[in-house]
LOMARGU-563062 format. One line per 3 residues: number of its first residue (from 1); their letters; for each residue x negated, y, z of C-alpha. Coordinates in Angstrom, 1 decimal. Each point is the difference from the previous one (the first is absolute). Last residue first. Layout:
N
NUM) a) X/Y/Z; ...
//
This chain:
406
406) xxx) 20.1/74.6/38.4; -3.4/-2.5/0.1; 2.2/-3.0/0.5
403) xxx) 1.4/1.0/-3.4; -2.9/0.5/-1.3; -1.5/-3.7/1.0
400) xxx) 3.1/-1.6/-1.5; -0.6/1.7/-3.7; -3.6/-0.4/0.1
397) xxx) 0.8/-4.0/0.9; 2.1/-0.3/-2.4; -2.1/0.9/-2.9
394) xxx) 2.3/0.0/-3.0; 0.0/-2.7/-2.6; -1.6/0.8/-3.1
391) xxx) -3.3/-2.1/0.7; 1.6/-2.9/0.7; 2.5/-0.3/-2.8
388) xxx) -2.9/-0.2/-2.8; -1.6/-2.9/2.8; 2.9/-1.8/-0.3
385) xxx) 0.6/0.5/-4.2; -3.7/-1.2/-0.3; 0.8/-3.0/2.2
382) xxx) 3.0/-0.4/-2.3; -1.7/-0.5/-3.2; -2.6/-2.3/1.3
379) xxx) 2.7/-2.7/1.3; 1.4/0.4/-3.5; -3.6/-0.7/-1.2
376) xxx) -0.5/-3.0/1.9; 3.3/-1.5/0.1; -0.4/0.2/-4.3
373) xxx) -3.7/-2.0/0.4; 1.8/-2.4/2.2; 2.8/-0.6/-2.5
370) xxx) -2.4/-0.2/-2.9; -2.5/-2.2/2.0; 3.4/-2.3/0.9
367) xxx) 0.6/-0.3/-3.7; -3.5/-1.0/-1.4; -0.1/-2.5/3.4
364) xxx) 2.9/-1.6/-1.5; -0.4/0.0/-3.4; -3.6/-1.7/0.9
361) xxx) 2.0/-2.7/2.1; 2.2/-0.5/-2.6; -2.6/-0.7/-2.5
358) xxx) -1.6/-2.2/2.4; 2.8/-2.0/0.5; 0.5/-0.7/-3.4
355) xxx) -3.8/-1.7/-0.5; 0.5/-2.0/2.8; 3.3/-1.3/-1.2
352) xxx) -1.1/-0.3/-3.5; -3.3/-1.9/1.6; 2.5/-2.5/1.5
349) xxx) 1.8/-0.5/-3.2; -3.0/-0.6/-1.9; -1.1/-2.8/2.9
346) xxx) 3.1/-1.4/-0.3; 0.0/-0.5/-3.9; -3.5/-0.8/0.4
343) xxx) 1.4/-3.0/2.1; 2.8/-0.9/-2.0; -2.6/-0.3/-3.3
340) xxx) -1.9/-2.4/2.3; 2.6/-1.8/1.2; 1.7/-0.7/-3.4
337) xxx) -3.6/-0.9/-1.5; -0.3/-2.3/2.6; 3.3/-1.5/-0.4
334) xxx) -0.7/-0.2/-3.8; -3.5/-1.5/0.2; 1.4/-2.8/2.4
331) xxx) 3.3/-0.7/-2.3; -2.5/-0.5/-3.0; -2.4/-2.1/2.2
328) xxx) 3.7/-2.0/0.8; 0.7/-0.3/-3.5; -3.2/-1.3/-1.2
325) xxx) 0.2/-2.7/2.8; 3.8/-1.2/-1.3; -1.1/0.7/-3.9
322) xxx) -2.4/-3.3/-0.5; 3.0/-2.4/0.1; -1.4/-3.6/0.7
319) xxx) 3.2/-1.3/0.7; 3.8/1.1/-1.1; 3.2/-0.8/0.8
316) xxx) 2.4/1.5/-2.3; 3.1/1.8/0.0; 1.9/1.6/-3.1
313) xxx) 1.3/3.4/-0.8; 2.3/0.9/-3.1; -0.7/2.3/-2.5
310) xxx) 2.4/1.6/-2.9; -0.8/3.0/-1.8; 2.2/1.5/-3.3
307) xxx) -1.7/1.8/-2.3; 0.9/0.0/-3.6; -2.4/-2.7/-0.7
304) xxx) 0.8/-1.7/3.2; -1.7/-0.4/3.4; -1.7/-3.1/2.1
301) xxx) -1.5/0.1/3.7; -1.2/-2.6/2.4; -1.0/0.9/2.8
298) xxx) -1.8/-2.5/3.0; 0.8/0.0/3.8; -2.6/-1.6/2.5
295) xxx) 0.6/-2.8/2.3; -3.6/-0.8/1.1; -3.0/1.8/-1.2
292) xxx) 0.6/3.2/-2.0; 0.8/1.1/-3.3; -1.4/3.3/-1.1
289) xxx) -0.4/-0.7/-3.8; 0.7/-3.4/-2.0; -2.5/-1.2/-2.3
286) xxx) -1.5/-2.5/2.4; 3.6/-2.0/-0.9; -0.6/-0.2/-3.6
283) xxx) 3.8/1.0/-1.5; 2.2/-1.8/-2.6; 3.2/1.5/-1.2
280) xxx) 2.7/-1.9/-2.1; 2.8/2.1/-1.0; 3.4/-1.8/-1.0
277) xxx) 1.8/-0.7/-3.6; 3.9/0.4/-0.2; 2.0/-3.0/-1.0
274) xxx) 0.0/-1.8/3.4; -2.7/-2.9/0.7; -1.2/1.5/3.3
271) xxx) -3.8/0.5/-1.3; 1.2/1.2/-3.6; -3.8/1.2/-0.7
268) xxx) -1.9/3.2/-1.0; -3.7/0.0/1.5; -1.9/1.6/1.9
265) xxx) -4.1/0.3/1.2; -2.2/1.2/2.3; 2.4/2.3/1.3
262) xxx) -0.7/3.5/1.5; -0.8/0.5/4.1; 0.9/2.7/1.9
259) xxx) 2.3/-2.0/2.4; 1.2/-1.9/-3.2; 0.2/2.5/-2.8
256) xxx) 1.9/-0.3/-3.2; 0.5/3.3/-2.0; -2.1/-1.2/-2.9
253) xxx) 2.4/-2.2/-0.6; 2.7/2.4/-0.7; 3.3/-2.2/-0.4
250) xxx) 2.8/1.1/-2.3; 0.2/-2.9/-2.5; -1.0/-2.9/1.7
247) xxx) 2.4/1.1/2.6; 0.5/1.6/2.8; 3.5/1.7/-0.7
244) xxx) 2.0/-2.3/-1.1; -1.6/-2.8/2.0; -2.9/-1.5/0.7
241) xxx) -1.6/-2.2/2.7; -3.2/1.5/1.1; -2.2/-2.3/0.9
238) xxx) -2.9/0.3/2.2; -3.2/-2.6/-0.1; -2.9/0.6/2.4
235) xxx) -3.1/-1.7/-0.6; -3.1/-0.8/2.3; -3.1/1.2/-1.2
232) xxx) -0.7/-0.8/3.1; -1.5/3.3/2.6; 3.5/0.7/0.9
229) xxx) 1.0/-3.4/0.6; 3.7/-0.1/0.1; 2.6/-1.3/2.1
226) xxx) 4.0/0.3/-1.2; 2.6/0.6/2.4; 2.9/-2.8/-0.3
223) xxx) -2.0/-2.4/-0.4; -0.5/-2.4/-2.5; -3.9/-0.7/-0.6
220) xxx) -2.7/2.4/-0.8; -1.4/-1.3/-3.2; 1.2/2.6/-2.2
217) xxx) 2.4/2.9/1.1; 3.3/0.3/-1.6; 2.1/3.5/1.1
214) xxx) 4.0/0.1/-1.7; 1.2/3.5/-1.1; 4.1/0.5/-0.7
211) xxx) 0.1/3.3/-2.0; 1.6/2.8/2.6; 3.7/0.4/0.4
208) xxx) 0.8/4.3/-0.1; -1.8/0.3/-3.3; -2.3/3.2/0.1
205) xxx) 2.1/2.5/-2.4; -0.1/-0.2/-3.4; -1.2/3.1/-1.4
202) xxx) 2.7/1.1/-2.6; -0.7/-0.4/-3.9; -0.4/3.2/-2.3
199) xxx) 3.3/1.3/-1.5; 0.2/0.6/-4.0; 2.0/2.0/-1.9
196) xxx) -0.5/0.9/-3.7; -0.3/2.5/-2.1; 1.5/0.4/-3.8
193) xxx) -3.4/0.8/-2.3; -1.1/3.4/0.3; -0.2/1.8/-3.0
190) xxx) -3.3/0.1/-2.4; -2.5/1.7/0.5; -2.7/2.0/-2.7
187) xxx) -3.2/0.0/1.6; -2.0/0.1/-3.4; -1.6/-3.0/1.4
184) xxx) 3.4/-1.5/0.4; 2.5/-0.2/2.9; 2.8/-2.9/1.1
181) xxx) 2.6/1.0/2.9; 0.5/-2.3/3.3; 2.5/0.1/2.4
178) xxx) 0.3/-1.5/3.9; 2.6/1.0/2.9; -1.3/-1.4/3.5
175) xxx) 2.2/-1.8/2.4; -1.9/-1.0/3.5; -0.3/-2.6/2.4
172) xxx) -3.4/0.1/0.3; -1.9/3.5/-0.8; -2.3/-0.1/-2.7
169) xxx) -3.6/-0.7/-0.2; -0.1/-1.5/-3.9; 1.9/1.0/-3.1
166) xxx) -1.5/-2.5/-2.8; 0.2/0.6/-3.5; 1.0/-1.3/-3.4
163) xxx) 0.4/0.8/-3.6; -4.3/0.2/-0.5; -1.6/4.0/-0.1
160) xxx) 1.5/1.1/3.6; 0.3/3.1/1.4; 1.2/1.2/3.7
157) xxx) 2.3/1.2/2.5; 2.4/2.0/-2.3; 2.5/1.4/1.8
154) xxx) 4.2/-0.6/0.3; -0.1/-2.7/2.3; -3.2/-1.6/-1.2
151) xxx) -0.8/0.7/-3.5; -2.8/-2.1/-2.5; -1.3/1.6/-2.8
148) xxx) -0.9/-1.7/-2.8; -3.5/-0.5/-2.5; -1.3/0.5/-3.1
145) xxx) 2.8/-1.3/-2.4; -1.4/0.6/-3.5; 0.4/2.0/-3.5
142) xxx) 3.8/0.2/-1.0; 0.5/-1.9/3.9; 1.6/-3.3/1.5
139) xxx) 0.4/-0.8/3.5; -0.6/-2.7/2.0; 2.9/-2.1/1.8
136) xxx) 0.0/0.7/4.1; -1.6/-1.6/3.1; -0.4/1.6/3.2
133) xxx) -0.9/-1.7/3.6; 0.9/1.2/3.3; -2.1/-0.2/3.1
130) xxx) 0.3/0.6/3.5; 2.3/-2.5/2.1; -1.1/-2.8/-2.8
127) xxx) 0.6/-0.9/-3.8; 3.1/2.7/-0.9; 0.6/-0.6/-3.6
124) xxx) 0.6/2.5/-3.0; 1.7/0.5/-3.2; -0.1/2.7/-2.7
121) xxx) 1.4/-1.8/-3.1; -1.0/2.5/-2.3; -2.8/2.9/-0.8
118) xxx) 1.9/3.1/-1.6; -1.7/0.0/-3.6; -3.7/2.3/-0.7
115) xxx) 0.4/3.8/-1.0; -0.8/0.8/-2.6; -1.8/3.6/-0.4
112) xxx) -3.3/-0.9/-1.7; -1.6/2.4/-1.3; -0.9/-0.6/-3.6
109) xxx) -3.0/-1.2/-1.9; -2.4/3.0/-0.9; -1.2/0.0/-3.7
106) xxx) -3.9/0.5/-1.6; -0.9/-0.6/-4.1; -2.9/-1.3/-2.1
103) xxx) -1.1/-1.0/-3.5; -2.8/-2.3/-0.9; -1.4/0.5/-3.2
100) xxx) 1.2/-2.7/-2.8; -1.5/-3.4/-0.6; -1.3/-2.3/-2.8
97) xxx) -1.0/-3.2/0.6; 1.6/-1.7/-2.5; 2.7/-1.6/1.9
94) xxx) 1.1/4.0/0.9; 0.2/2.5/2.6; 1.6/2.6/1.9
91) xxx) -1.0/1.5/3.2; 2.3/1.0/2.8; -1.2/1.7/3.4
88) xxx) 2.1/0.6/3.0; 0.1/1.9/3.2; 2.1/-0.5/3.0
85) xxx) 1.2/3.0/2.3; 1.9/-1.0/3.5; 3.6/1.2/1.1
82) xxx) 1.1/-4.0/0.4; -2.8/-3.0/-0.2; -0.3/-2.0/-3.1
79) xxx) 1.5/-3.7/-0.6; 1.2/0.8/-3.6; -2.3/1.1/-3.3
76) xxx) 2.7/-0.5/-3.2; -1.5/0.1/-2.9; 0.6/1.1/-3.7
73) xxx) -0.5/0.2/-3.7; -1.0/-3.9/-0.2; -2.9/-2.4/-0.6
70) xxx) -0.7/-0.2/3.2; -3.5/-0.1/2.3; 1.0/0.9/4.0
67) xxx) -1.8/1.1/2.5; -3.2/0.8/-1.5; -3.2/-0.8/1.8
64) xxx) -2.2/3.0/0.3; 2.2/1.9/2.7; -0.5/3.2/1.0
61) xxx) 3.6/1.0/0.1; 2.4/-2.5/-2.1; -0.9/-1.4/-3.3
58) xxx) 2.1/-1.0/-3.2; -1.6/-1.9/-3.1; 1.7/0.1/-3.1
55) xxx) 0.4/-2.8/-3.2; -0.2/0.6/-3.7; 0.3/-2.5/-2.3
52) xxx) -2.9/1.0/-2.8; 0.5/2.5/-2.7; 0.2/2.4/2.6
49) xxx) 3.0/2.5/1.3; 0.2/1.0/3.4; 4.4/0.1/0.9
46) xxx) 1.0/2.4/3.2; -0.1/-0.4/3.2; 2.1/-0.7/3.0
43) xxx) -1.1/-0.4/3.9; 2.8/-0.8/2.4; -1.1/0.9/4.2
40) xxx) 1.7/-1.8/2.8; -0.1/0.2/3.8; 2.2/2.5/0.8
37) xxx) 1.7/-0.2/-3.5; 0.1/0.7/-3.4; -3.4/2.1/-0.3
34) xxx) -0.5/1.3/-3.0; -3.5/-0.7/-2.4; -0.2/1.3/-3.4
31) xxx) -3.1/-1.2/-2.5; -0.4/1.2/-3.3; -2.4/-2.7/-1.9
28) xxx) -3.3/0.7/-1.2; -0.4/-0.6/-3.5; -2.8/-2.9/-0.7
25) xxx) -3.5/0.4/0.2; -3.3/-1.1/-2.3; 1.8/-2.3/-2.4
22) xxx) -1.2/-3.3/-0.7; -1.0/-0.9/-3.1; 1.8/-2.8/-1.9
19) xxx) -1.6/-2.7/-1.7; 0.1/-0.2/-3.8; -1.8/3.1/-0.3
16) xxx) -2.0/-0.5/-3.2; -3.4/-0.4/1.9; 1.4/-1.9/2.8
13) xxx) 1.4/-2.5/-2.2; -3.3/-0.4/-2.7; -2.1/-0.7/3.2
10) xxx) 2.4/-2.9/1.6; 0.0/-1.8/-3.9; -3.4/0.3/-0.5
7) xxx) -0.3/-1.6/4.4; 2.3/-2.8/-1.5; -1.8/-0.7/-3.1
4) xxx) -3.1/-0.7/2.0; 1.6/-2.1/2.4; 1.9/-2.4/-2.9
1) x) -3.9/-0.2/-1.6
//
């Protein structure tokens, strides 16, 4: 019975109005958009009047979700990018459902002509013969900081987009003169920050004492001139004994060679019970190259990180070398080689010679033909002039026989 009042009492409000209708659009608001900064757009409107509370949805560019849903006359759209065109969409409407038409409008945020702060507290560190690091405090900008510029005596040797920067390959021993400035994507720059002098570190020079070395070899007694067994895997112990400059701090390990041989293995250990840690090196005596039998000399060689070479020689007697036999074949082939490349260096010599004196004999003969073939003619020449002579002369004879005739 309570139901079927209920659904009387729902038909008899609808048909006298007791519910409100909802209205088919709402005034569309004026909308005004102007750009307050670089990066900042304020939208205002004015009032849509409904009999419900009235709210407004704002949209930017082809968006479908709105940006922001207020209650208010105005909004403030920040974050945007300088010098570019946004546009935006505002549509009223109410807790009833009922809505206005959308209106629209188009605005250009400003350029951006700030220019970001001087960077501070320029400093900088020489960390070897060649390199100098940077580090200054960031920056601030109106929109953002994109990047510095980083000046080397007076000219700018590179960018950076962090507050630091590393100068590499430069000359040791030398002062350079660093500044930075700050720049923004609208390359607006700010001044140079105050420089600063650093001077790159000098190359230590080869120490005149060498590092103190001591040779250990296993199981081959106490003499003074080890033996090893080349074909053993017969270990070889050298240590270095540090000291400020071979250290456990400067040492290349991977410089460590033993007669062309690398270590095995090495450790780090205070061998002489002084406050500076030594080098342990251990070498497999098959591993060494070019030894030979009997008293033979070994290498050992060690440098710095920044360097610096040290080696020092040691003697060994050594057995069952495979490199003695190899090296006399090798001294073989080269003396034959030797002979034979002096030999064709003869014989091309020899065939030069042969070769030049036949040229010189064919100038020769070309030059004596010439100066018999000029004898020749000149001996031609005056035969004709003789026998021209001849037959002008007067006849003698005539002459003598007419006078014996008077």
């Amino acid at each position: 019975m309570k139901k079927l009042y209920y659904s009387l009492f729902l038909v008899t409000a609808i048909a006298f109005g007791f519910f409100a209708k909802a209205d088919a659009t709402m005034p569309m608001p004026s909308l005004t958009a102007t750009a307050t900064s670089p990066t900042a757009i304020t939208l205002n409107w004015t009032v849509s009047t409904s009999t419900g509370a009235v709210s407004y949805h704002v949209y930017k560019n082809s968006t479908s979700t709105p940006i922001a849903t207020t209650s208010l006359l105005t909004y403030s759209d920040a974050g945007l990018t300088p010098l570019t065109s946004y546009t935006y969409y505002l549509t009223a409407f109410d807790n009833l459902g009922n809505y206005s038409n959308t209106n629209s409008i188009s605005t250009t945020t400003l350029k951006d002509e700030a220019a970001p702060t001087i960077p501070l507290n320029l400093i900088g560190s020489a960390i070897s013969n060649s390199q100098i690091n940077l580090n200054w405090s960031n920056s601030t900008d109106n929109v953002a900081v994109a990047g510095y510029k980083i000046y080397r005596n007076g000219g700018q040797i590179a960018t950076s987009g962090v507050n630091s920067f590393s100068d590499i390959n430069l000359t040791a021993s030398t002062t350079y003169t660093y500044a930075v400035n700050a720049f923004d994507a609208a390359n607006n720059l700010s001044g140079l920050s105050t420089s600063t002098n650093i001077t790159t570190l000098k190359i230590n020079p080869i120490p005149t004492t060498s590092p103190v070395f001591s040779i250990e070899l296993f199981n081959c007694g106490h003499n003074d001139i080890k033996t090893v067994n080349y074909i053993s895997n017969q270990k070889i112990r050298i240590v270095l004994y540090s000291d400020n400059v071979f250290n456990a701090d400067t040492v290349d390990t991977a410089s460590v060679s033993l007669s062309g041989a690398k270590p095995v293995s090495w450790t780090v250990r205070n061998v002489n019970k002084d406050i500076i840690k030594d080098f342990i090196f251990d070498f497999r005596s098959k591993d060494l190259k070019d030894i030979l039998n009997g008293t033979s000399t070994i290498l050992f060689q060690v440098s710095t990180r920044n360097g610096q070479n040290v080696q020092k020689e040691f003697k060994l007697r050594v057995k069952n070398s495979p490199f003695k036999k190899k090296i006399k074949i090798i001294n073989k082939i080269e003396d034959k080689i030797k002979d034979t490349v002096k030999k064709m260096e003869d014989k091309a010599d020899s065939l030069k010679n042969k070769l030049e004196k036949k040229i010189n004999a064919g100038g020769n003969n070309i030059h004596n033909l010439l100066i018999n073939g000029n004898q020749q003619s000149n001996y031609s020449q005056k035969n004709n002039q003789n026998h021209g002579k001849k037959d002008n002369k007067p006849d003698n004879k005539s002459k003598s026989e007419k006078g014996r005739n008077k």
